[in-house]
N, C-alpha and C positions, 0 to 999 in steps of 0.2 A: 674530425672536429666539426663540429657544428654550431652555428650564429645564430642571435635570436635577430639577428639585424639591428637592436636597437642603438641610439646613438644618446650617448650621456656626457653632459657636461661636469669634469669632475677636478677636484682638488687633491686629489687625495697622494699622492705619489711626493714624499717631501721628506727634506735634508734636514740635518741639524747640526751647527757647527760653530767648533771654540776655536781652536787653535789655528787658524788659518796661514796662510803661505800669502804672502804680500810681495807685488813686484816694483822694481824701484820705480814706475809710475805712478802705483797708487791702488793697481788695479789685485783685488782679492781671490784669491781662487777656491770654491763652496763646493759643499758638495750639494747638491739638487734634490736628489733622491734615488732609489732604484729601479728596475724593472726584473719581470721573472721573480717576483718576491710580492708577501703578502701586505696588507696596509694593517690598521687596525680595525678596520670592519671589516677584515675577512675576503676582501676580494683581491685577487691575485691580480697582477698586471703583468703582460705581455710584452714580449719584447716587441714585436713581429711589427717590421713597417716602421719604429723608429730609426733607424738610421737615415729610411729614407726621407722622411718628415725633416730631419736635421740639417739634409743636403739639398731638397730640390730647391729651384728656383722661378717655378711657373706658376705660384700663387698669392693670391693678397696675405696667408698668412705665412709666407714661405720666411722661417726663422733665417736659413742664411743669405739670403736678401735683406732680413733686416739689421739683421751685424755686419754685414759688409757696407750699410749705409749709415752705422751707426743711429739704428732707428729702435732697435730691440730694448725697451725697458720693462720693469716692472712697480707695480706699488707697495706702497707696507700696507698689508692686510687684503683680502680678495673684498669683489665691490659688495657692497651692503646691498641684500635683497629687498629691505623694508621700504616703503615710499615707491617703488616700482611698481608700470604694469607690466604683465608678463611679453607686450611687446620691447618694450624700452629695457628691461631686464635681460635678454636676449642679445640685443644689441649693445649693452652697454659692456657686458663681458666680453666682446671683440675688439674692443679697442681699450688703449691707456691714457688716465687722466689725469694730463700731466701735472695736479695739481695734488695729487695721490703718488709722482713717481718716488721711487727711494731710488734706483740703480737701473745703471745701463750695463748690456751685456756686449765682453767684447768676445768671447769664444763659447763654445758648447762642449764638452766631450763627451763620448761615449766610451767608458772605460769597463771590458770582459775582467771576471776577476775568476779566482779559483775556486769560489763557493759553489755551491748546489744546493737549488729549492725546487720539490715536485719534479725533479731528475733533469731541471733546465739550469744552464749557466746563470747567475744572478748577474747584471748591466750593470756599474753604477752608473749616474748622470754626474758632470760635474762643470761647474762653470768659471769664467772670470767675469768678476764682477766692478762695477765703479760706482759707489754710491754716489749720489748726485749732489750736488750745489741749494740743496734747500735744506728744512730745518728735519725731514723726513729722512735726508740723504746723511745729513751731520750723526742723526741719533744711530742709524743705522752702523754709520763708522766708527764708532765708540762704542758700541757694543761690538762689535768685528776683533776691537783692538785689546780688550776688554774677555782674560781668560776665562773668568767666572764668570760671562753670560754665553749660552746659546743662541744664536741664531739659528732660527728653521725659514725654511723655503719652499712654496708649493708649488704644482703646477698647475695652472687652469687651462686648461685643453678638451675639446671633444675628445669622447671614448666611443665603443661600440662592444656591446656585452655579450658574451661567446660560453659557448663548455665546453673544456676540454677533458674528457673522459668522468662526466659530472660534477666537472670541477667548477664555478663560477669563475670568470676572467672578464678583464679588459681588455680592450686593442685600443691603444689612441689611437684616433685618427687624425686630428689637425691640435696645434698647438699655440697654443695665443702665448703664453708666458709662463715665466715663476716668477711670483710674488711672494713677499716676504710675510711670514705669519707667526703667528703666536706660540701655537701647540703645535705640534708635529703630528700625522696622522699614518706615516712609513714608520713602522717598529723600527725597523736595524737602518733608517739614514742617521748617519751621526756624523757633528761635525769634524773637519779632519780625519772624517773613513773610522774612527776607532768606537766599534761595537760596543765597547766595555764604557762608553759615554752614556749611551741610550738611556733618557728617561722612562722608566716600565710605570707610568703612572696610568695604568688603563682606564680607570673611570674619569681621568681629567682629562687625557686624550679624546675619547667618547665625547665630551662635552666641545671639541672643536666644532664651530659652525658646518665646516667643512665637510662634518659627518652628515648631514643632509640632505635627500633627494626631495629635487624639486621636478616633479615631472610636466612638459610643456605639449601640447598634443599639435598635432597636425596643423588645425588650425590656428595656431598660435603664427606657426612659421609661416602659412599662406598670409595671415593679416600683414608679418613683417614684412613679406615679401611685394603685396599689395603696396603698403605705404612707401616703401622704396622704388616701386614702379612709377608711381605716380607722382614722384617730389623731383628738385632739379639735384641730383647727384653729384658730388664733388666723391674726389678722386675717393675718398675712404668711403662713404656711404654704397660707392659701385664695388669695391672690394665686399663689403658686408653684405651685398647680394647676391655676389657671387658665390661667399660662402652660403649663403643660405639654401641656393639655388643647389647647389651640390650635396646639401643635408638632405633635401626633400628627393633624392637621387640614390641617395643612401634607405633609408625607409621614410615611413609617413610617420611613424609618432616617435615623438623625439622626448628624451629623457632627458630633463634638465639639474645633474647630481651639484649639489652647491652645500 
């Protein structure tokens, strides 16, 4: 196997789901999306290094530090590109605004199942979820509860673009969230796991935002990196340097997939 090194910001990896499992707290349990399986643009995701992304605990975007401090949310819909500059763009995808949240996440699962794709085990991902106490959080829950809607769920995280035997693939490498979205851009996540749910609407899929790379170069990240040097850092803004400081570790031009 070999790397092109590159690092992409991507959405693409996303659930969809009706019939959910509700715990007498409140809290929902989704399915996320998969991994080792294709999207609808064709690029395949990787399992490799997920699990550990789910468990460590030694970074600003370390997911189970953030469910264990009940910090782990997400928004309805990923952030809007337009009115950004590509430094602010950058940064605003590392954190949640919590004026945007719809749900807090209280578990993560990594569930091996019995299929096979490109002669790898398919992952699903799947979560419990709590929609939240605003009008983002209410809508969310009524459609949850609500047989005939689907909800879908993406995830926003760094990737890093790989071949494996001319295969194009993802690795995530760090994971900011899943937010809750529109269209679905994983063929076979479906909600409550049943395949035979799946919307096959390929050109309405295609027109998710989602499907778009935004590519951010080198300099983009020195500038971010720059303006964070030089400002007075609160505890999140030193987290978002540290990621960054670790991107530019990874390669110099960074692929920004949105």
């Amino acid at each position: 196997m070999s790397s092109t090194g590159c690092v992409l910001f991507s959405n693409k990896m996303v659930g969809l789901n009706i019939n959910t499992e509700k715990n007498e707290k409140g809290w929902y349990r989704v399915k996320l999306g998969e991994l080792n399986t294709f999207n609808s643009k064709g690029d395949y995701y990787l399992d490799n290094g997920v699990r550990d992304l789910l468990s460590e605990k030694n970074s600003y975007l370390s997911v189970a530090n953030r469910i264990e401090t009940g910090l782990m949310e997400g928004e309805v819909t990923h952030p809007i590109r337009e009115g950004h500059s590509d430094n602010d763009w950058l940064t605003r995808n590392m954190v949640i605004h919590g004026g945007f949240a719809s749900h807090k996440f209280m578990q993560i699962e990594y569930v091996p199942t019995d299929r096979m794709d490109q002669g790898r085990q398919v992952i699903e991902i799947w979560g419990w979820i709590l929609p939240t106490s605003n009008t983002h959080g209410d809508a969310l829950r009524a459609d949850l509860e609500n047989p005939d809607v689907n909800v879908a769920f993406s995830i926003r995280c760094f990737t890093k673009e790989t071949y494996v035997n001319g295969l194009k693939c993802k690795i995530i490498t760090k994971i900011i969230t899943w937010d809750r979205i529109d269209i679905p851009g994983l063929k076979n996540a479906v909600k409550g796991g049943s395949r035979d749910a799946i919307i096959n609407r390929q050109e309405t899929i295609a027109r998710e935002a989602g499907l778009m790379d935004y590519i951010i170069t080198d300099s983009v990240i020195d500038n971010a990196i720059g303006n964070l040097e030089n400002a007075s850092l609160s505890t999140e803004s030193a987290g978002i340097l540290e990621v960054l400081k670790d991107l530019k570790n990874v390669k110099k031009d960074v692929f920004f997939s949105w």
